[in-house]
NUTORVO-41129 format. One record per atom (N, C-alpha, C): x, y, z. Coordinates in pm, 1 decimal. Example, Ala and Ser with C-alpha at 12.3 -4.5 7.8 and 13.67 -1.06 7.14 Angstrom:
// NUTORVO-41129
[[1319.0 -569.0 780.0]]
[[1230.0 -450.0 780.0]]
[[1320.0 -330.0 780.0]]
[[1285.0 -225.0 708.0]]
[[1367.0 -106.0 714.0]]
[[1290.0 3.0 787.0]]
END
This chain:
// NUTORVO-41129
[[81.2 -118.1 0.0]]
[[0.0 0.0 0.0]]
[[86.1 125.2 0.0]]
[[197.6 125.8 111.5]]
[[298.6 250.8 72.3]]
[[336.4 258.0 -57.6]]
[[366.5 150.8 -152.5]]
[[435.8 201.7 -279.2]]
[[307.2 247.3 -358.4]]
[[210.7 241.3 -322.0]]
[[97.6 305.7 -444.0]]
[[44.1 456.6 -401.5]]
[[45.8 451.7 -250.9]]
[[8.1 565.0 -212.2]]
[[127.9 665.0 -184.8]]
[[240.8 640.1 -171.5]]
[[382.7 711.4 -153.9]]
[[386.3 749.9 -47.1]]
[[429.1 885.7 -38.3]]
[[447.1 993.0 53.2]]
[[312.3 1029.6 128.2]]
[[171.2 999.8 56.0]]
[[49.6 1014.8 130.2]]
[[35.1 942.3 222.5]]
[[106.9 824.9 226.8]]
[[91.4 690.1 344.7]]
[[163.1 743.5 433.5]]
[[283.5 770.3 435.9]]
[[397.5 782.2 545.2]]
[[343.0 934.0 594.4]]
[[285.5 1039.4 507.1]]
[[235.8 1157.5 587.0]]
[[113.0 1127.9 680.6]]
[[37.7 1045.5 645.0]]
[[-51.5 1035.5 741.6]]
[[-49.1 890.3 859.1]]
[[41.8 846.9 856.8]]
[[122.9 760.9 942.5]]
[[192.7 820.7 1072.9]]
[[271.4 936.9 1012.6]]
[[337.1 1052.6 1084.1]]
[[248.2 1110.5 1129.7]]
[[137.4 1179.6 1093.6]]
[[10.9 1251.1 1184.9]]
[[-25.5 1192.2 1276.2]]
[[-72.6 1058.7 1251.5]]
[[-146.1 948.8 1327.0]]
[[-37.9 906.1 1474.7]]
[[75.6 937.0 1442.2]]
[[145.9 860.9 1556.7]]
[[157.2 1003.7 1652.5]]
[[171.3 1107.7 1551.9]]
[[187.1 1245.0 1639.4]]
[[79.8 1298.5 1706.6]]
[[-58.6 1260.5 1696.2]]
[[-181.5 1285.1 1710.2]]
[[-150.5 1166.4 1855.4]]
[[-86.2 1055.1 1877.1]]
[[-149.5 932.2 1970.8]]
[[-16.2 1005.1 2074.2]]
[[73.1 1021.8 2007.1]]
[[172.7 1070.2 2076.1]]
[[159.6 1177.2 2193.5]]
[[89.4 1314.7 2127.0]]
[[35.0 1431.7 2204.4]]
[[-52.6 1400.2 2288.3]]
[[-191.7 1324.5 2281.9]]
[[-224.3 1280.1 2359.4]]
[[-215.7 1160.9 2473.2]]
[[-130.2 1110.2 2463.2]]
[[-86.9 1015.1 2581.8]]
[[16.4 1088.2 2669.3]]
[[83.3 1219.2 2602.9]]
[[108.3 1352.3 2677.9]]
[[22.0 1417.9 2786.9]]
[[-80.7 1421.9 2727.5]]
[[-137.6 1508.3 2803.9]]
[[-235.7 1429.0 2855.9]]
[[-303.2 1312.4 2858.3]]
[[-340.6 1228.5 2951.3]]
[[-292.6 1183.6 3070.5]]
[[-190.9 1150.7 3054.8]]
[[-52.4 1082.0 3184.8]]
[[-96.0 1121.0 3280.2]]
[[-88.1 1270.1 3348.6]]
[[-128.0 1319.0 3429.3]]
[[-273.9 1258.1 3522.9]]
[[-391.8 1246.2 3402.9]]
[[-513.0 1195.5 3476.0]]
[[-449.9 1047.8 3513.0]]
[[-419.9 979.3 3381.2]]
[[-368.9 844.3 3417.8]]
[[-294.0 810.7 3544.6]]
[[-199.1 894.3 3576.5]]
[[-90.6 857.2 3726.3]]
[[-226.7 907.7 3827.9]]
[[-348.4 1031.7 3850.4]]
[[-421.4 1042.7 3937.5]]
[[-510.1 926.7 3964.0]]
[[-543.4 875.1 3897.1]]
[[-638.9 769.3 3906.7]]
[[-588.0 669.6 3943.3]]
[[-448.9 601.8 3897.0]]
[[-382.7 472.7 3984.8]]
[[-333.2 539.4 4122.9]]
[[-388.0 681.8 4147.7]]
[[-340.0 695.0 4279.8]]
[[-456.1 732.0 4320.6]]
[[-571.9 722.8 4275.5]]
[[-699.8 758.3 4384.3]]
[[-734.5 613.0 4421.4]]
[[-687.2 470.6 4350.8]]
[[-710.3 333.0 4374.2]]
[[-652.5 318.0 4435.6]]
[[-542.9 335.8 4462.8]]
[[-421.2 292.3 4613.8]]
[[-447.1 334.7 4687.3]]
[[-489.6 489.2 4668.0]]
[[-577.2 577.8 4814.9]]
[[-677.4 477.9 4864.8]]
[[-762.9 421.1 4777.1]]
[[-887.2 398.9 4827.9]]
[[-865.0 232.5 4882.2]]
[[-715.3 147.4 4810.2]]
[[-731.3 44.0 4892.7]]
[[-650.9 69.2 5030.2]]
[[-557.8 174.2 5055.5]]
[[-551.4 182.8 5160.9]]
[[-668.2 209.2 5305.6]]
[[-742.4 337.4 5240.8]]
[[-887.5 317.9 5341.7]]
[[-907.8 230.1 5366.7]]
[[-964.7 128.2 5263.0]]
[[-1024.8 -40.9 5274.4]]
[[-904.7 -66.1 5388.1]]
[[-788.1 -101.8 5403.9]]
[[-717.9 -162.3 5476.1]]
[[-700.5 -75.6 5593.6]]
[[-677.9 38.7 5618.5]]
[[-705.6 117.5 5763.8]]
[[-831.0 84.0 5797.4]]
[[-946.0 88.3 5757.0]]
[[-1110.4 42.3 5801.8]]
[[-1113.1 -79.8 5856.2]]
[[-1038.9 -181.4 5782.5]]
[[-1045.4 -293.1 5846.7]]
[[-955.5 -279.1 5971.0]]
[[-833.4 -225.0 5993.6]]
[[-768.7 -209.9 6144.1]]
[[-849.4 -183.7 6224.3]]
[[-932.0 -120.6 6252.7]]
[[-1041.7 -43.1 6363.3]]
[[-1071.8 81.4 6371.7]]
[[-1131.9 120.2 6413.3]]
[[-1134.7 292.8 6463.6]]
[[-1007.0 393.3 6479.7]]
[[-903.2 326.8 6557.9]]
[[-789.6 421.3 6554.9]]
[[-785.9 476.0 6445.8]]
[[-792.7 442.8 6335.5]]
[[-754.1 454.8 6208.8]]
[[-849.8 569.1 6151.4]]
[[-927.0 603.0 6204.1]]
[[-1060.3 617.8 6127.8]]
[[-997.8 772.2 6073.1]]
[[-966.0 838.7 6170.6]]
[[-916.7 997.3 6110.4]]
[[-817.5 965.9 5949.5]]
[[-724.6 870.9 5987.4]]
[[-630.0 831.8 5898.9]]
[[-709.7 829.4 5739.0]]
[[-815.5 737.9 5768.1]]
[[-875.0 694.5 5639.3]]
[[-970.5 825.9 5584.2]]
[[-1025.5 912.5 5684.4]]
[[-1074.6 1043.5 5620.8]]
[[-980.6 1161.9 5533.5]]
[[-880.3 1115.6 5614.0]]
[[-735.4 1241.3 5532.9]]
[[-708.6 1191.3 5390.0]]
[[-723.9 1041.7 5428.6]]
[[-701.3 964.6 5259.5]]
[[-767.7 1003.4 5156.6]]
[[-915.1 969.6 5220.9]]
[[-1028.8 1041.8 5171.4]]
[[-1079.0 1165.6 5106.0]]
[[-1024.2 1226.4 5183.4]]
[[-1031.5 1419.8 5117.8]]
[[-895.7 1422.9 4972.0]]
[[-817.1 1345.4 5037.8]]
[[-732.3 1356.8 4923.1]]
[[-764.7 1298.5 4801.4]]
[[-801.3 1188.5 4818.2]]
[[-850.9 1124.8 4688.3]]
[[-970.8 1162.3 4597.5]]
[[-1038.8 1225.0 4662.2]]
[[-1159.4 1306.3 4549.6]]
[[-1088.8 1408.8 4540.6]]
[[-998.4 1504.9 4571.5]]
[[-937.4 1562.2 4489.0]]
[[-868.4 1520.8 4403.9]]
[[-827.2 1434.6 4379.4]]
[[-733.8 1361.0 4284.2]]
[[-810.2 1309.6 4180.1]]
[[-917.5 1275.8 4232.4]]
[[-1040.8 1235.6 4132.6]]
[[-1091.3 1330.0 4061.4]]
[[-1134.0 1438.7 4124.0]]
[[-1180.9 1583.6 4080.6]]
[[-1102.4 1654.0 3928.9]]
[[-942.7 1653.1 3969.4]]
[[-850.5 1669.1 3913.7]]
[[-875.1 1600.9 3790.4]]
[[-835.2 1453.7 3797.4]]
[[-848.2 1351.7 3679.7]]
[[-941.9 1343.8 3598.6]]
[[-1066.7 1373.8 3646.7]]
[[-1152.2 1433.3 3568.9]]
[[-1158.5 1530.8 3495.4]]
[[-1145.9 1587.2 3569.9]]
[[-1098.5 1784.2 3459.7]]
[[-1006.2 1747.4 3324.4]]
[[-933.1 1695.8 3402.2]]
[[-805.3 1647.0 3261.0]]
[[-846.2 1548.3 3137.1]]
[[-903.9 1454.2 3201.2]]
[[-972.1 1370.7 3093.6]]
[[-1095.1 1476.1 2993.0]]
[[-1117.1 1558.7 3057.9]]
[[-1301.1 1635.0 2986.1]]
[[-1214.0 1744.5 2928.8]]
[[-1079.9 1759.0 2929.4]]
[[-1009.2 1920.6 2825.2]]
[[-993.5 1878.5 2745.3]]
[[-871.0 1696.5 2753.2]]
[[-836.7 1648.0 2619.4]]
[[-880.4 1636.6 2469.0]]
[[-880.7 1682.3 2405.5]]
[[-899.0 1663.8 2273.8]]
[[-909.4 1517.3 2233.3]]
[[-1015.0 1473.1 2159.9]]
[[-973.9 1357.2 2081.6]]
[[-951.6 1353.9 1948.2]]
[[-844.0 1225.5 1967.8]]
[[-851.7 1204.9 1852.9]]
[[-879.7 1056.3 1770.1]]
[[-854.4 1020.7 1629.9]]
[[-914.4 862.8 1623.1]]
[[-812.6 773.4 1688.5]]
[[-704.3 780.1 1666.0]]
[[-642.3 745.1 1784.1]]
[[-633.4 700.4 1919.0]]
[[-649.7 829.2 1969.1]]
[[-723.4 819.2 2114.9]]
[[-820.5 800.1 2195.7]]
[[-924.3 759.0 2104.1]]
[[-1110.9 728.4 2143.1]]
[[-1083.9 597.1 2218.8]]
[[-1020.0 515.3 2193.1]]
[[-984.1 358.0 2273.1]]
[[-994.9 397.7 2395.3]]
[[-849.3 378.7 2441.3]]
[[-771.1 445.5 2573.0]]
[[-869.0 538.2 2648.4]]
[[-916.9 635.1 2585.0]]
[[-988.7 764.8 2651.5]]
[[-1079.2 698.6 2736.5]]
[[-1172.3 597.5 2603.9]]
[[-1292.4 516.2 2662.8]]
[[-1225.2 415.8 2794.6]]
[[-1161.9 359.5 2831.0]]
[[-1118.2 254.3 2883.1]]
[[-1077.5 399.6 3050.2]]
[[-1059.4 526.0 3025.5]]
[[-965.2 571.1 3086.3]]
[[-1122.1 644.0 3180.6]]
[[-1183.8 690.8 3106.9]]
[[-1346.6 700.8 3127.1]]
[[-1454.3 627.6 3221.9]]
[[-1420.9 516.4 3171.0]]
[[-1535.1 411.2 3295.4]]
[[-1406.2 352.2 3390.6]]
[[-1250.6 366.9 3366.8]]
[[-1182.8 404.0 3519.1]]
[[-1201.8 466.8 3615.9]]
[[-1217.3 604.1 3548.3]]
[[-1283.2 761.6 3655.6]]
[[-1398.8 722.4 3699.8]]
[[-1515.4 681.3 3629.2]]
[[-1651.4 631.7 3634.6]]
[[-1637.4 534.0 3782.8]]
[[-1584.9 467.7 3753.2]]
[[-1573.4 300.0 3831.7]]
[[-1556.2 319.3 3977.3]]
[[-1369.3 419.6 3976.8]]
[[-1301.0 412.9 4086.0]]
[[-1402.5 530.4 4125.8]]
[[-1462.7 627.6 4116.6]]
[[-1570.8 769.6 4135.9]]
[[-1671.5 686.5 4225.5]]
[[-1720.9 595.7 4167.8]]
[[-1833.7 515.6 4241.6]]
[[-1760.2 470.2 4377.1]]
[[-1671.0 390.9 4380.8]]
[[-1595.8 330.9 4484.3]]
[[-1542.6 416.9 4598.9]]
[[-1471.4 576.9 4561.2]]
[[-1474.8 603.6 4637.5]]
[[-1595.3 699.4 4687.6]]
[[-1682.9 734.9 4620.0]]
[[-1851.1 790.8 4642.5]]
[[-1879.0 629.4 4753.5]]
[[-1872.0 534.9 4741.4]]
[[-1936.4 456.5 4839.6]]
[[-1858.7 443.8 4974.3]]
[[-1735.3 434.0 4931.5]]
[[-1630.4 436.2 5059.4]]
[[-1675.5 595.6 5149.8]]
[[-1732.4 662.4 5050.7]]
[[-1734.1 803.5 5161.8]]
[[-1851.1 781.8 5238.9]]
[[-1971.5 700.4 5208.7]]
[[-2134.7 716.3 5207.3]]
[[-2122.4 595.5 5340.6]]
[[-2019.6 541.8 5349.5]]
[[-2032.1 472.3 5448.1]]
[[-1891.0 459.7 5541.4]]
[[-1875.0 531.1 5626.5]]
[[-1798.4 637.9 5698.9]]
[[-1793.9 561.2 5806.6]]
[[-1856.8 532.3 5838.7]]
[[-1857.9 478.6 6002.0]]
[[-1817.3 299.7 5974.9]]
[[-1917.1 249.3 5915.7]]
[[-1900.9 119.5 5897.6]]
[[-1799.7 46.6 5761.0]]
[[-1742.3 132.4 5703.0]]
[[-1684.2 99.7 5578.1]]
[[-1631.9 -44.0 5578.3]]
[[-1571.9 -123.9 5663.6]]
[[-1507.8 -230.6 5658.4]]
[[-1655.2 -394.3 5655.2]]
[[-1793.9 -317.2 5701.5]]
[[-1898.9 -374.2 5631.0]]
[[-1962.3 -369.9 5534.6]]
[[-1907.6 -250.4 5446.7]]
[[-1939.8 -213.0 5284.4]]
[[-1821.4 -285.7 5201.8]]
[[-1729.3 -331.1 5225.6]]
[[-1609.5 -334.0 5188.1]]
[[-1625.5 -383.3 5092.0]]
[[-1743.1 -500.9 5012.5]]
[[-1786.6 -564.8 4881.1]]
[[-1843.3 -434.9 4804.9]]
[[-1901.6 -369.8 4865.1]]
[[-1971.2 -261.1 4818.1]]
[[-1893.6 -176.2 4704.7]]
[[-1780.3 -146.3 4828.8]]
[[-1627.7 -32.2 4728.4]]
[[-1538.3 -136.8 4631.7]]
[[-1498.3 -254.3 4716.5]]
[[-1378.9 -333.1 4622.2]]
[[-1484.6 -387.8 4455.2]]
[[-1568.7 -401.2 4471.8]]
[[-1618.6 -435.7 4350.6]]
[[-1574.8 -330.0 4253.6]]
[[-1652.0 -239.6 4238.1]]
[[-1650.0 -116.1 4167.3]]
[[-1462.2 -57.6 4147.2]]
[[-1382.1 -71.2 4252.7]]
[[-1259.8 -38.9 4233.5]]
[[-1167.9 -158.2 4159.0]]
[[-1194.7 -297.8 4169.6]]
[[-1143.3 -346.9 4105.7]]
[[-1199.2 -358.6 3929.6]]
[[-1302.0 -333.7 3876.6]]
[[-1328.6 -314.6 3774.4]]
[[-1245.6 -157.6 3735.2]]
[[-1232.6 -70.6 3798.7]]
[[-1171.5 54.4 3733.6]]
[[-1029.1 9.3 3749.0]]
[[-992.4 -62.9 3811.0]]
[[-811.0 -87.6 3811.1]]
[[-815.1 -213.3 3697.9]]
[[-904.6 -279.9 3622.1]]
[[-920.5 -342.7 3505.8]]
[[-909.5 -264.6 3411.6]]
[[-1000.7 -132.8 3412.6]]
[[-1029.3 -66.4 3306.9]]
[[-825.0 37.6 3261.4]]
[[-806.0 72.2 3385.8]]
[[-672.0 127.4 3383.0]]
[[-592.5 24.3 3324.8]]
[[-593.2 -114.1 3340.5]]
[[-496.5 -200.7 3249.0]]
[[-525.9 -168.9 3132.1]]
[[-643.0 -205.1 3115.0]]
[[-692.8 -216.7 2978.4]]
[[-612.7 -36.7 2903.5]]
[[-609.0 28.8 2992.5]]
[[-568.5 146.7 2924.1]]
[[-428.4 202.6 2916.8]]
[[-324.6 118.2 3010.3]]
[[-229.0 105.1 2976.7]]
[[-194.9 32.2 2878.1]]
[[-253.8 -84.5 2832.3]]
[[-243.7 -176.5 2714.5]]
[[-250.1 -127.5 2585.0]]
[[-336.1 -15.3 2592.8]]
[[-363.8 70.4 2461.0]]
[[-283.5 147.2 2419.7]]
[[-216.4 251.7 2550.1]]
[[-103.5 356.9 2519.1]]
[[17.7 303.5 2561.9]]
[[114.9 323.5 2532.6]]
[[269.2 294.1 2482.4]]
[[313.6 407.1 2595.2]]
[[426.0 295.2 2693.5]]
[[455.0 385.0 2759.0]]
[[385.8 345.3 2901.5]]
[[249.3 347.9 2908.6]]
[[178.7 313.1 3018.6]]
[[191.6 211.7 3080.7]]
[[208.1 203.2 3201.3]]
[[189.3 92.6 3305.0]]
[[155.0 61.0 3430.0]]
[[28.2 -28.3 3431.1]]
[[3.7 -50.9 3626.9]]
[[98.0 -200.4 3702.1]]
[[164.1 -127.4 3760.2]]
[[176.7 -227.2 3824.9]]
[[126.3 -340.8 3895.3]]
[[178.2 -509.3 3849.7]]
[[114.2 -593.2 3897.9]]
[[194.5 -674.8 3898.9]]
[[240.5 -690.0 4070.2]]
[[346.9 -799.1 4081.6]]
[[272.6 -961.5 4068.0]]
[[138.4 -983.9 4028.6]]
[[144.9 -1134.8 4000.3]]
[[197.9 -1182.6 3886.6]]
[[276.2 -1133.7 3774.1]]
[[353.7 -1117.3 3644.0]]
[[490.1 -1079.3 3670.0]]
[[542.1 -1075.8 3774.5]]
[[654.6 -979.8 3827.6]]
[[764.4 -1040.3 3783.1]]
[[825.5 -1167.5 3846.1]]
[[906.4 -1256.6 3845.6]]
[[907.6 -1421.4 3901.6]]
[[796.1 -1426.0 3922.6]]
[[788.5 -1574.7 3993.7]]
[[844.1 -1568.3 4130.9]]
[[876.0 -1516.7 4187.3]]
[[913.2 -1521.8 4343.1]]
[[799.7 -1458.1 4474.7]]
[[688.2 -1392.3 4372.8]]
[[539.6 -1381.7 4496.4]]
[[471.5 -1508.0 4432.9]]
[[490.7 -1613.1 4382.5]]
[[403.8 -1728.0 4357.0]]
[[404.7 -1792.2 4496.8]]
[[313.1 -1869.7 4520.3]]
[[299.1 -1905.5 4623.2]]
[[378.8 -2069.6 4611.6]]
[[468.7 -2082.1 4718.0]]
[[551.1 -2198.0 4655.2]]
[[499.4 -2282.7 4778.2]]
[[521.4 -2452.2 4759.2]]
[[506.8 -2480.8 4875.8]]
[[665.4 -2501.5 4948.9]]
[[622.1 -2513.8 5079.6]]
[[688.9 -2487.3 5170.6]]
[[760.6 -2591.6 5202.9]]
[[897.7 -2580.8 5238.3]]
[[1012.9 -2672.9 5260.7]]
[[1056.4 -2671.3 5413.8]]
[[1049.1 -2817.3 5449.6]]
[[1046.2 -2805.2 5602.1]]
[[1190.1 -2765.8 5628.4]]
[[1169.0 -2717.0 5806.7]]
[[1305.4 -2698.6 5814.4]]
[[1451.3 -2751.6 5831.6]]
[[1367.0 -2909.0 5867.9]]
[[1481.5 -3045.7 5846.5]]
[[1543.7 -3045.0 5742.0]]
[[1532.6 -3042.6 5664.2]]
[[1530.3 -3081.8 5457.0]]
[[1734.5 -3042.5 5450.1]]
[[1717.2 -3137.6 5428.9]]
[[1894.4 -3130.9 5344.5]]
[[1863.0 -3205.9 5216.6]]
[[1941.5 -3072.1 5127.8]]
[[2013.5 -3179.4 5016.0]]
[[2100.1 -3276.7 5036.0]]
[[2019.7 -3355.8 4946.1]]
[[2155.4 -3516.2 4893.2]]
[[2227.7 -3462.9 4842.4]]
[[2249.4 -3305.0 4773.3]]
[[2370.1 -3269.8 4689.9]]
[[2353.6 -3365.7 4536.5]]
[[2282.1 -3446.2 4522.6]]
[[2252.4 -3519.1 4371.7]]
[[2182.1 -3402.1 4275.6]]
[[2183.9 -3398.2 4174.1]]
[[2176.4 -3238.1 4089.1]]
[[2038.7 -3275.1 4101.1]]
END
């Protein structure tokens, strides 16, 4: 197809990558807020479950993370699209959507959160799906997930503490 279309192929090849390029620029920003309003919010989950001491702890989390949400939003609703970028955007969209709900429920239940806790982890683990899914799309992007890491968080079984090698290979 390049040799029939020439220079029209490779010019709009060059647009197309500069068009996916600029915008995964100027996305990043929402993208890094949102894998950090999900860590915010599984930390709550895990201070809630400690007890009450905690409870101020998990409100400070709290205030922070709908700002972060607030933020990520704004950024996602300036971006420009382009054909390019309609994938990712979408995937980056019902993230904000998802993790928004999760922590809207984590807030709505304040006192008892560690008995809602199906309530929030549902909804947050579908938006930390949707964030893969949207690192997968843009180049460059990545959530971390040590079950792919290296084989050493696999769960191995366990070797008693008697156990000697025979030294036989």
């Amino acid at each position: 197809m390049d040799a029939y279309l020439g220079s029209q192929a490779t010019a709009v090849d060059h647009r197309w990558r500069e068009a996916a390029s600029i915008y995964s620029a100027a996305v990043r920003p929402a993208f890094d807020l949102l894998l950090g309003v999900a860590a915010q919010l599984s930390a709550v989950l895990i201070a809630s479950s400690a007890g009450s001491k905690t409870a101020d702890v998990a409100e400070t989390i709290l205030q922070r993370a709908r700002a972060s949400h607030g933020e990520a939003l704004e950024t996602l609703r300036s971006i420009h699209l382009t054909v390019p970028s309609r994938h990712a955007h979408g995937h980056l969209e019902r993230a904000a959507t998802l993790i928004g709900a999760a922590l809207q429920r984590a807030r709505q239940s304040n006192a008892d959160r560690a008995a809602h806790i199906d309530e929030i982890l549902s909804p947050l683990r579908l938006g930390w799906n949707e964030l893969n899914s949207a690192s997968d799309a843009l180049t460059g992007f990545c959530v971390l997930n040590l079950s792919q890491c290296c084989g050493a968080h696999e769960k191995r079984a366990r070797v008693p503490r008697n156990y000697q090698s025979t030294g036989g290979g």
